[in-house]
PyMOL commands that place a pseudoatom at each C-alpha (Angstrom):
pseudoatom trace, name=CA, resn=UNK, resi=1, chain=A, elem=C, hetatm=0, pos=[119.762, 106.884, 102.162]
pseudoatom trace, name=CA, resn=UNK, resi=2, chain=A, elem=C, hetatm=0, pos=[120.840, 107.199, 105.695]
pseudoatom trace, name=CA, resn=UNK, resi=3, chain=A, elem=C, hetatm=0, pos=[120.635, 104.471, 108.261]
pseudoatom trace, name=CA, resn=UNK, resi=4, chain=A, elem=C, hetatm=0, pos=[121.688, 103.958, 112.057]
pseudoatom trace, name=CA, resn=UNK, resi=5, chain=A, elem=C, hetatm=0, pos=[124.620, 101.836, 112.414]
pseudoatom trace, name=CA, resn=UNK, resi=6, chain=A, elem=C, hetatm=0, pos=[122.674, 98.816, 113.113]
pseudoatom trace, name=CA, resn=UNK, resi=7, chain=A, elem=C, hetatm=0, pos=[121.576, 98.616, 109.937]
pseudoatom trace, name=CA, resn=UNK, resi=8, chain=A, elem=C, hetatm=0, pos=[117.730, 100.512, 111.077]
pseudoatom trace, name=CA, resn=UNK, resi=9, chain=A, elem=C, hetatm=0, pos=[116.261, 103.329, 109.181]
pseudoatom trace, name=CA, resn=UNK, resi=10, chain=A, elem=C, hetatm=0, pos=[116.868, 106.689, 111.425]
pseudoatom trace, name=CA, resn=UNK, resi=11, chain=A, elem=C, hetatm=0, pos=[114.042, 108.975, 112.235]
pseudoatom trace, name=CA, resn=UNK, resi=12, chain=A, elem=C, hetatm=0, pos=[115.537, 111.612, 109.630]
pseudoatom trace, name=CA, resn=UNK, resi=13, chain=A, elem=C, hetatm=0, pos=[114.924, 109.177, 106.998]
pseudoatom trace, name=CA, resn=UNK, resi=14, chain=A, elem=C, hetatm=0, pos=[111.753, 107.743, 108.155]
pseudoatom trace, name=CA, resn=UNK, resi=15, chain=A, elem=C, hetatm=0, pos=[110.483, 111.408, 108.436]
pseudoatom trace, name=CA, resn=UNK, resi=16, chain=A, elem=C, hetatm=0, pos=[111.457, 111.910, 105.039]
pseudoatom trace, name=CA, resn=UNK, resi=17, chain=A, elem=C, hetatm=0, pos=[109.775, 108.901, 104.101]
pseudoatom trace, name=CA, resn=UNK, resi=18, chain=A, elem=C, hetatm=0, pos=[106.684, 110.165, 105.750]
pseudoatom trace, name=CA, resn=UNK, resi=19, chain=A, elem=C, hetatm=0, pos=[106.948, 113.275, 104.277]
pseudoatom trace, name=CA, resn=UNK, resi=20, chain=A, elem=C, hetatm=0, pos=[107.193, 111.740, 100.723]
pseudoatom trace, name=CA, resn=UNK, resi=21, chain=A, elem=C, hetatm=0, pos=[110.327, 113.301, 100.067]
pseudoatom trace, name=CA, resn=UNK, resi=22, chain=A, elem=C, hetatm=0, pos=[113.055, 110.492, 99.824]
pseudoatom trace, name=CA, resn=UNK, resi=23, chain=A, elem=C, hetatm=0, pos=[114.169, 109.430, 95.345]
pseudoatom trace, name=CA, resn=UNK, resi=24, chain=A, elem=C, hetatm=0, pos=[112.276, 107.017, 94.038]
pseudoatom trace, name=CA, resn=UNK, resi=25, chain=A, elem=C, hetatm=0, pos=[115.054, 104.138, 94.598]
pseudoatom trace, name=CA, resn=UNK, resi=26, chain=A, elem=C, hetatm=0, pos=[115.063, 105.644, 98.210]
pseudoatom trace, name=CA, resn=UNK, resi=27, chain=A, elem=C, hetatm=0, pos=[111.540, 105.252, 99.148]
pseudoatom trace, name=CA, resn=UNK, resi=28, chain=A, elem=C, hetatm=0, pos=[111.645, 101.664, 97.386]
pseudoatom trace, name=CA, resn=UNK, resi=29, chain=A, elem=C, hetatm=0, pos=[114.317, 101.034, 99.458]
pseudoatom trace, name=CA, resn=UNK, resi=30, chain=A, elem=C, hetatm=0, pos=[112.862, 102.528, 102.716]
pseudoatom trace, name=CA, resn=UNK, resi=31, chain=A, elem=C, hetatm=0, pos=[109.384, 100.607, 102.149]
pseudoatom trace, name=CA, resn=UNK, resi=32, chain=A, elem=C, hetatm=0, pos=[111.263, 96.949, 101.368]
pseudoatom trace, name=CA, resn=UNK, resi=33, chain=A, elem=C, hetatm=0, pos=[113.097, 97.461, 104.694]
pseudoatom trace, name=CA, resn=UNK, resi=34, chain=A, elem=C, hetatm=0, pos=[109.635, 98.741, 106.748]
pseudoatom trace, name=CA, resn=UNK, resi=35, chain=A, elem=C, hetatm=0, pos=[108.052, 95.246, 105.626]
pseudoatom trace, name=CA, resn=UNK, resi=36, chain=A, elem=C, hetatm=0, pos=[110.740, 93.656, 107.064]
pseudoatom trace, name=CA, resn=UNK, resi=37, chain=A, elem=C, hetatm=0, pos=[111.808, 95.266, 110.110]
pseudoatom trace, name=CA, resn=UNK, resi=38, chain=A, elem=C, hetatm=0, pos=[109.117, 95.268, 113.020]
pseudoatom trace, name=CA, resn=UNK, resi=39, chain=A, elem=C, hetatm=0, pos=[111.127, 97.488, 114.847]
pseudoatom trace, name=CA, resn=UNK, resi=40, chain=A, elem=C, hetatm=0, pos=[111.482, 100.516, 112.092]
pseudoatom trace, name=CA, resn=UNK, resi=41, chain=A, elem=C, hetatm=0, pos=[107.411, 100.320, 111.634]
pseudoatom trace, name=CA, resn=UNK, resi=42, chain=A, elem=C, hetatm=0, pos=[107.096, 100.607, 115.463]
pseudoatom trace, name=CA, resn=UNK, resi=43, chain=A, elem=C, hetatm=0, pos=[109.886, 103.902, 114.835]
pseudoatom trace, name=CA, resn=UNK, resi=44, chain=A, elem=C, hetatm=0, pos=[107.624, 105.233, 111.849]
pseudoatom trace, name=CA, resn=UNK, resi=45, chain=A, elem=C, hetatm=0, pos=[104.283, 104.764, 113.693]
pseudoatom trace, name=CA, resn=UNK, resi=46, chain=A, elem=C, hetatm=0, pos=[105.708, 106.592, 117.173]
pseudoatom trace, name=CA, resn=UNK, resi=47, chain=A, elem=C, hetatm=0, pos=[106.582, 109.315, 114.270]
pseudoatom trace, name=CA, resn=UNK, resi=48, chain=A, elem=C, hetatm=0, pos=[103.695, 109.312, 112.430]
pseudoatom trace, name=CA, resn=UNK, resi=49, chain=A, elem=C, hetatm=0, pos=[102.011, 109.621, 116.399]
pseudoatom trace, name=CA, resn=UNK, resi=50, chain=A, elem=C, hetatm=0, pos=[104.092, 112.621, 117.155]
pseudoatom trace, name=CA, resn=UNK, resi=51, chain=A, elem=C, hetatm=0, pos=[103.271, 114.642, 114.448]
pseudoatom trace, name=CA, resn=UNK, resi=52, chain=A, elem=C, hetatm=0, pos=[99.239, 114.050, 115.052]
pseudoatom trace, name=CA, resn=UNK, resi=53, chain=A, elem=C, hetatm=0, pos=[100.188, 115.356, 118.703]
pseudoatom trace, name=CA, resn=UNK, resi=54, chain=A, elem=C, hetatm=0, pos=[101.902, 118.147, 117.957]
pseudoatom trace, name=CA, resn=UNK, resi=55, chain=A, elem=C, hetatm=0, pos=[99.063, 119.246, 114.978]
pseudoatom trace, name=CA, resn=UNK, resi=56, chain=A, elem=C, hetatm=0, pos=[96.269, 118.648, 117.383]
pseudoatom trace, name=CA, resn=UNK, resi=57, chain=A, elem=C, hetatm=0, pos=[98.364, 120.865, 120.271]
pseudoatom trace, name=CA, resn=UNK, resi=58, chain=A, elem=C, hetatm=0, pos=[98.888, 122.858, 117.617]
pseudoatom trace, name=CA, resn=UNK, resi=59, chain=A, elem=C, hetatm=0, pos=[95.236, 122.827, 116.350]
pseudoatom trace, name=CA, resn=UNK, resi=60, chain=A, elem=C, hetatm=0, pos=[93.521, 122.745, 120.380]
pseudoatom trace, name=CA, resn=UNK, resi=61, chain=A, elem=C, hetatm=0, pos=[96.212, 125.077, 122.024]
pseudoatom trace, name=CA, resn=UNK, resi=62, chain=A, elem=C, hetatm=0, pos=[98.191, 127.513, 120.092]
pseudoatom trace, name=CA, resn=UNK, resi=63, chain=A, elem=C, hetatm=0, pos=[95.664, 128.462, 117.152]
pseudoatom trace, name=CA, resn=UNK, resi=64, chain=A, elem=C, hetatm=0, pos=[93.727, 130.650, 119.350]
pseudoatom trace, name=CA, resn=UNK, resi=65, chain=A, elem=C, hetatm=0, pos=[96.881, 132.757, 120.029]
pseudoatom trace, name=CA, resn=UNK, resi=66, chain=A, elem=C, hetatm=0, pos=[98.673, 133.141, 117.140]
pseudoatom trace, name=CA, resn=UNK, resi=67, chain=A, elem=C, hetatm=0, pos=[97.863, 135.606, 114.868]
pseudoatom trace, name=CA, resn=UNK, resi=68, chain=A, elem=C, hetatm=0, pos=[96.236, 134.603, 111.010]
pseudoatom trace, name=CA, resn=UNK, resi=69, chain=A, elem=C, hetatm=0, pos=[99.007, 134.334, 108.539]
pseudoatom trace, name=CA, resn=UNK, resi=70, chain=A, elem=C, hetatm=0, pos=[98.832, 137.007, 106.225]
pseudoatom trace, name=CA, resn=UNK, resi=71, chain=A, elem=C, hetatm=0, pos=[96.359, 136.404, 103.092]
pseudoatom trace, name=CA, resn=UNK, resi=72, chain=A, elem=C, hetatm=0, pos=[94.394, 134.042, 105.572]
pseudoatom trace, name=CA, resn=UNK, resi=73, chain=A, elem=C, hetatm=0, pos=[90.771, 133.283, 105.243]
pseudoatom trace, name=CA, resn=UNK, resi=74, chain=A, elem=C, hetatm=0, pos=[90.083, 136.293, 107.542]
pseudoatom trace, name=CA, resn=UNK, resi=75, chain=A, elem=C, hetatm=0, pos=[92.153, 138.495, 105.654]
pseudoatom trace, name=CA, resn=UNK, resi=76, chain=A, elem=C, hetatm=0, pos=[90.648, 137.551, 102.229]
pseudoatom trace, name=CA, resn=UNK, resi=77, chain=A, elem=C, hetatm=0, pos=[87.298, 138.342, 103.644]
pseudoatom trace, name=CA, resn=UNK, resi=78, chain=A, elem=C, hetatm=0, pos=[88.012, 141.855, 104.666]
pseudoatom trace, name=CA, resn=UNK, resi=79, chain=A, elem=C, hetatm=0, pos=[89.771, 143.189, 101.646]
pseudoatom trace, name=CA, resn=UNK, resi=80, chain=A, elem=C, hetatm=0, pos=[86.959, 142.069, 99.907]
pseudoatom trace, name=CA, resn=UNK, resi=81, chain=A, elem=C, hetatm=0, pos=[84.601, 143.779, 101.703]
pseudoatom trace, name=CA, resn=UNK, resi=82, chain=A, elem=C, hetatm=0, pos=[86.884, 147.233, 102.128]
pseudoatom trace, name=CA, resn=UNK, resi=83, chain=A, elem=C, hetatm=0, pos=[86.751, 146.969, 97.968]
pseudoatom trace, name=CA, resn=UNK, resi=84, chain=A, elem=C, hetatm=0, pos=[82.597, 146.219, 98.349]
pseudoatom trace, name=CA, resn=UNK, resi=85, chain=A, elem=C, hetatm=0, pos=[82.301, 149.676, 100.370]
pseudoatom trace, name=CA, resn=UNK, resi=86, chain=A, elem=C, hetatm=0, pos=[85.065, 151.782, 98.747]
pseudoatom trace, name=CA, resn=UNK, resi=87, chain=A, elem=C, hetatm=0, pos=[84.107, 154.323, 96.339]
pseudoatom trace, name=CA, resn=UNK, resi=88, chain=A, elem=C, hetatm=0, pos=[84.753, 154.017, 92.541]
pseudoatom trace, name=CA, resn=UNK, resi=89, chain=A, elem=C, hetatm=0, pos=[87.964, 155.850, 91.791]
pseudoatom trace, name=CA, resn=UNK, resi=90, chain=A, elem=C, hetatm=0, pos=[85.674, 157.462, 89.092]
pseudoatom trace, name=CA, resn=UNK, resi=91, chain=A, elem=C, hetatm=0, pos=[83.227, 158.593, 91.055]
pseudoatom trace, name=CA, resn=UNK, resi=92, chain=A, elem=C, hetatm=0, pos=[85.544, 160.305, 93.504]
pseudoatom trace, name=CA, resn=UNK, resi=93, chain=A, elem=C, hetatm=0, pos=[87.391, 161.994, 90.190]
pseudoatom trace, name=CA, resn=UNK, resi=94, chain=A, elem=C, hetatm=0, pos=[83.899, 162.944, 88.682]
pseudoatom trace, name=CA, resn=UNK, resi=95, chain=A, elem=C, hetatm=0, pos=[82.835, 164.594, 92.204]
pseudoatom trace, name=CA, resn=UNK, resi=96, chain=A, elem=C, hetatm=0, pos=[86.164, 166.402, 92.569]
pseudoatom trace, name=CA, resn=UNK, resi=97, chain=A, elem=C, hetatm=0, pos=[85.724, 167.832, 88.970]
pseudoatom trace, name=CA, resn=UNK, resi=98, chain=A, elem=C, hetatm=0, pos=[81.811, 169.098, 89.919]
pseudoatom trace, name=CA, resn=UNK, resi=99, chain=A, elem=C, hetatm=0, pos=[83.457, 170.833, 93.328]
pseudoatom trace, name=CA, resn=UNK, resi=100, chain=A, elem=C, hetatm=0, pos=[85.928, 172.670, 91.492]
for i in range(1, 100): cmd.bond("trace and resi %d" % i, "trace and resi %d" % (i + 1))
show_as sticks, trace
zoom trace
């Protein structure tokens, strides 16, 4: 586990701390020195209160102009309906047989 110089957790680990993806000795590690060190909590919480800006900017601000990923909610709905209205591929062979 990386720290700054002076001995303080840097925000690459604290993000990975966040993020629940430091070892298991690592996050032991990371959460024994966050009880003791008032000044890496203060680090962690102006983290933890970045991220909730940028997903609510995200959420408030960008959402209405980016486009759905693909397989979204949106999308999901739609195929299902396209499969509601299409014809049976039986039907359409039975009808082509009858025109013939």
């Amino acid at each position: 586990m990386r720290h700054q110089a002076s001995g303080h957790l840097d925000d690459g680990v604290l993000l990975r701390y966040l993020d629940g993806e430091l070892t298991g000795r690592e996050m032991r590690r990371a959460r024994a020195h966050l009880e003791a060190c008032w000044q890496c909590r203060c680090a962690r919480e102006a983290l933890e209160s970045t991220v909730a800006d940028c997903i609510e900017y995200r959420r408030k601000v960008l959402a209405a102009g980016l486009p759905e990923p693909p397989g979204g909610p949106t999308s999901r709905i739609l195929q299902r309906e396209r499969g509601r209205n299409a014809l049976p591929m039986r039907g359409i062979s039975l009808c082509n047989k009858k025109l013939r």
